[in-house]
Steps between C-alpha positions, in 0.01 A plus 500: 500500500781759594664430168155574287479790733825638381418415163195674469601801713843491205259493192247789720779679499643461117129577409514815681847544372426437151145722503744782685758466202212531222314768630897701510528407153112629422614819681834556334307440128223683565730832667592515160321667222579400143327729276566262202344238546127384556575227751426572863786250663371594849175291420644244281837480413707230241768254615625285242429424118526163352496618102430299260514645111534418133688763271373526177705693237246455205203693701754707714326397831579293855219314656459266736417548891607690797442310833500749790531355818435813683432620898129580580539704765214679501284193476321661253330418162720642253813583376672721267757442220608744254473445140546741169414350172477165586252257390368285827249197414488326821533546914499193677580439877710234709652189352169394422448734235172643621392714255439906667369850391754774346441814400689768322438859626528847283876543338731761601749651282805357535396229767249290331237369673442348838416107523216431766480147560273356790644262756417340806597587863722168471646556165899428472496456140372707171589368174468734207461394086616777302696581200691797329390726235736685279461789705672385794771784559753231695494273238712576181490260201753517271547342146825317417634820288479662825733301686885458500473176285263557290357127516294480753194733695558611824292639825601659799257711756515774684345574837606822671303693573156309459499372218546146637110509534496473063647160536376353877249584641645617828467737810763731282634735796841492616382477872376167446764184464452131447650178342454324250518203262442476099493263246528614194443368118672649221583377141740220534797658326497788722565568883330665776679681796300666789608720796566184669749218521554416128582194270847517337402316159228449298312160533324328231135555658465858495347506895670683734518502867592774740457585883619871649452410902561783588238787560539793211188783373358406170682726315805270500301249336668451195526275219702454150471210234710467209806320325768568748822331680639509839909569608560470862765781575533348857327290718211681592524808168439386138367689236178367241491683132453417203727244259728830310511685840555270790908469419551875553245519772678236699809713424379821563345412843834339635496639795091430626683275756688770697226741503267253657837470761566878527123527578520252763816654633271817548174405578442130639454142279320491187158348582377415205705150427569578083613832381437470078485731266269473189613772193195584311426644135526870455126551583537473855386818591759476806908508567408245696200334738619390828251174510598262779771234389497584141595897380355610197709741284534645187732401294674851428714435843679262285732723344836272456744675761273442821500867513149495627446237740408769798128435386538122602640656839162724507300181414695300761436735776135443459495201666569668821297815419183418328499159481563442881378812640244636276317826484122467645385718194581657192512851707770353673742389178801641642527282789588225184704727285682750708632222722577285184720788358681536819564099531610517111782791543629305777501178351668691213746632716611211589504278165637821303684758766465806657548709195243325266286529826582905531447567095152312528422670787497837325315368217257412736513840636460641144183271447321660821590878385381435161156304611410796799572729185270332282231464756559805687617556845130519665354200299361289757598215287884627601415324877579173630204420583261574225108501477368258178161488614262524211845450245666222310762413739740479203501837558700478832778292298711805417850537613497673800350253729887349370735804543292709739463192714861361479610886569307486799672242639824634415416776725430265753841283493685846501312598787546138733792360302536262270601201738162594753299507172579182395415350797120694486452417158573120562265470778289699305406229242548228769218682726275543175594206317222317307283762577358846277551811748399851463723855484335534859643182629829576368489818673421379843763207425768812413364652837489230730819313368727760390428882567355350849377895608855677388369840439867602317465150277143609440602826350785351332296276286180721427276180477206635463611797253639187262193290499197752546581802320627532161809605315800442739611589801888731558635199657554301222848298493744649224587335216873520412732267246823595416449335129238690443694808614783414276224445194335827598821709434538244124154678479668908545777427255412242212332789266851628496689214470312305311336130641767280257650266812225548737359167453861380716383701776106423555492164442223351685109501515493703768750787390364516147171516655630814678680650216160483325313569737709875513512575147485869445129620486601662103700192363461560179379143217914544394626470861246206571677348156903562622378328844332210331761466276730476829292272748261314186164587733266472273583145336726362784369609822351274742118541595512742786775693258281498252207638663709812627690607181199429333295787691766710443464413139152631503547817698821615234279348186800226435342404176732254461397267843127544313445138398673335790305677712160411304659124532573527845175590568357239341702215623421599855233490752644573817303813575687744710772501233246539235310793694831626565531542130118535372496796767809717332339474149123567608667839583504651182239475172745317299602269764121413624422425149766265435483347849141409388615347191769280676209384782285398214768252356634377851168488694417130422789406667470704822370373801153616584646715804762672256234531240291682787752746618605606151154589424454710787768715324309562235203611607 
């Protein structure tokens, strides 16, 4: 009797336990308000997906079924998915199938609509059978002539910010995390990769299995199917691409293995088991997508001298910031990408040194002067934290969530000290890890764990002034590189000495990005010509070079750069280099009018994100 006594005052107690621990988690969901998405996660809230989908390349559509074992913890009669432009034929509950009531309620622009679907008080499970439509913004289909090899179609998807609910339909806010497992059938002589752990080779069924067990937001679901290869670099980095690019991929991402060390080094193990990086066609809209265990990038990072691997440090820090600790919602984006900047220019201290670290520091610098320039100093967009209610939440993917946010922290390290920081930024993602925070909880984290009521440290940093108010603050860290100094005074001189030998001195990205970057506002189309002559810019430059001398091209009307420009253009979709470039020649008649004319030819093979933000130009 005493030990059934025991036992059932032990399983009271876990009951009590458990119900304690559930109604925290209801309370931490529902403290946070996600403006994007139509599920309310504080009534009923998903947990895990078990997918299970066919890829069709002849009608350009996934179907199949998402099973939703999900939390009731209201123990009400309904929950709500999000969905935009999906086509749903059938709700059914439990393992039994039983078929339920759904209902799709008015669209929103942007969002879609929200999926009502009635449950029970006991309901665990919801499975959902949907397919695609060839308006699902994640989803890009591409023919073979649109791929590296030419042979073979190819698909990739992409989530952020919610578009994930085009291809799933999902609770599509950042704020809300679960597992999941796929299978997934494709044509068999292609291959599917997920965000997940990933087959190495193609087999000869064309089903595919995957399992991510560890808890991520739905807008790192991601998936890609086409002809491609795997090259382990080490034992836990390889690199997938296509058949004619995975030889100087593998090459070109040598050193994947000591990043993932140097972040470790820095910030704690690498949680996520597989670090893999998948190198997409030029449509991916993105340098790269930080999905969990497998990178996307473009393939423009590959440009043969590994001059431009910093972005797979960028990518890389994501697993700690973003992936790990995740903003709650989109108004909170710089909790992902200001912290992932910072985590990439130290990693890239340490694989490339303290000068390649100081040069891209100013770069960075230049980025945030340019971008509070463009948007203006009192732009409420110029904050941290920034308010997307009622907005696509695209619109919150600019760059200074990135250089405002990693300046931020700069300011921060100055003030504490780079050894103290360290320390606070590691227990930083081991206090939050696995879980999607909030600016506010990272400012009561900064309070309680680091400032800790220091009045002096409080007026040192200027929190507040750096994540509430626009523009930024006095205290901003200097930027300062000696190379750049030395380039600056090459900049004073070369009209008088002429630019024949120069190309000895600024030899690498980063230097002839800032000699570019510099040229004289009235370079004349003949200078532009004795320079290109010189350095080769416009045929020989790397993409990043590229995309500088080419704006410069545009501002002096460097006839001559015309068609590769036009070609450029058109063999890229990764937008902010595109807008970068769209943007300088929708500034005059001429320019507008031609832009237009190159958009018409490359449009069909933009992404649908790219296609959306060049429009907005024109309008």
């Amino acid at each position: 009797m005493k030990k059934i006594f025991l036992l059932t005052l032990f399983l009271t107690a876990l009951a009590c336990q458990k119900k304690e621990t559930t109604t925290e988690a209801a309370k931490e969901t529902s403290a946070v308000k996600d403006e994007h998405t139509f599920s309310k996660a504080d009534l009923a809230v998903v947990k895990h997906l078990d997918l299970d989908i066919k890829v069709d390349f002849n009608t350009q559509t996934i179907s199949g079924k998402a099973s939703w074992q999900i939390d009731n913890i209201s123990k009400g009669n309904e929950i709500i998915f999000d969905e935009n432009t999906l086509t749903i034929t059938k709700v059914t509950l439990g393992d039994d199938e039983k078929e339920t009531k759904f209902e799709l309620g008015s669209e929103v622009e942007f969002h879609g609509k929200p999926l009502h679907i009635t449950i029970e008080p006991n309901t665990t499970k919801v499975n959902i059978y949907y397919s695609t439509t060839k308006n699902a913004v994640a989803l890009q289909w591409l023919n073979p002539q649109q791929t590296a090899d030419k042979k073979k179609p190819f698909l990739f998807s992409q989530g952020e910010s919610i578009w994930s609910r085009t291809w799933i339909p999902c609770q599509d806010s950042p704020g809300i995390r679960f597992t999941y497992n796929a299978k997934v059938t494709v044509p068999k002589d292609l291959m599917a990769v997920m965000s997940a752990v990933n087959p190495q080779q193609k087999n000869d069924t064309g089903v595919y299995t995957f399992k991510q067990d560890k808890a991520i937001p739905s807008y790192l679901m991601a998936i890609a199917v086409g002809d491609i290869e795997f090259k382990a670099i080490d034992n836990r980095t390889g690199v997938y691409a296509e058949h004619t690019v995975i030889k100087n991929a593998a090459w070109e991402f040598a050193d994947l293995g000591k990043m993932v060390v140097a972040a470790e080094k820095l910030y704690g193990p690498y949680r996520w088991g597989r670090y893999d990086v998948l190198v997409l066609p030029p449509s991916f809209p993105y340098g790269g997508m930080e999905n969990p265990n497998l990178t996307f990038l473009t393939p423009g990072v590959i440009a043969g001298d590994r001059s431009l691997t910093s972005l797979l440090a960028h990518e890389l820090g994501h697993s700690w910031s973003g992936n790990l600790v995740t903003n709650a919602t989109w108004d909170d984006i710089w909790l992902n990408e200001g912290f992932t900047t910072y985590v990439e220019h130290r990693i890239g201290e340490e694989i490339f040194g303290v000068k390649e670290a100081k040069m891209q520091d100013v770069l960075s610098r230049k980025v945030l002067d340019d971008n509070i320039t463009e948007y203006g100093a009192t732009n409420p967009d110029t904050r941290l934290k920034v308010e997307l209610t009622g907005r696509n939440p695209d619109d919150g993917i600019s760059e200074i969530p990135y250089v405002k946010g990693y300046n931020f922290l700069k300011v921060i390290e100055q003030a504490v000290g780079r050894e103290k920081f360290d320390v606070f930024i590691k227990n930083y993602f081991d206090a939050h890890a696995f879980k999607s925070i909030t600016t506010e909880d990272f400012v009561k984290y900064l309070n309680d764990n680091l400032i800790k009521g220091d009045k002096t440290l409080t007026d040192k940093i200027k929190a507040d002034e750096w994540i509430y108010k626009p523009g930024v603050p006095s205290n901003i860290t200097p930027s300062v590189s000696e190379e750049f100094n030395a380039i600056d005074a090459i900049q004073k001189t070369w009209r008088t000495t002429g630019v024949k030998g120069l190309s000895q001195k600024i030899k690498s990205t980063t230097e002839k990005q800032h000699f570019i970057d510099y040229l004289p506002a009235d370079i004349t189309a003949k200078e532009m010509a004795e320079i290109d002559a010189e350095f080769n810019f416009t045929k020989g430059g790397n993409f990043v070079i590229k995309r500088q001398w080419f704006v410069q091209a545009i501002r002096s009307h460097y006839t001559v750069a015309y068609p590769a420009i036009e070609q450029f253009m058109i063999n890229t979709s990764r937008t902010g280099s595109l807008m970068t470039l769209y943007k300088e020649l929708v500034k005059t008649s001429p320019g507008k009018d031609w832009a237009e004319k190159i958009f018409e030819k490359a449009k069909s093979g933009y992404h649908a994100t790219t296609v959306q933000a060049v429009e907005s130009l024109f309008k």
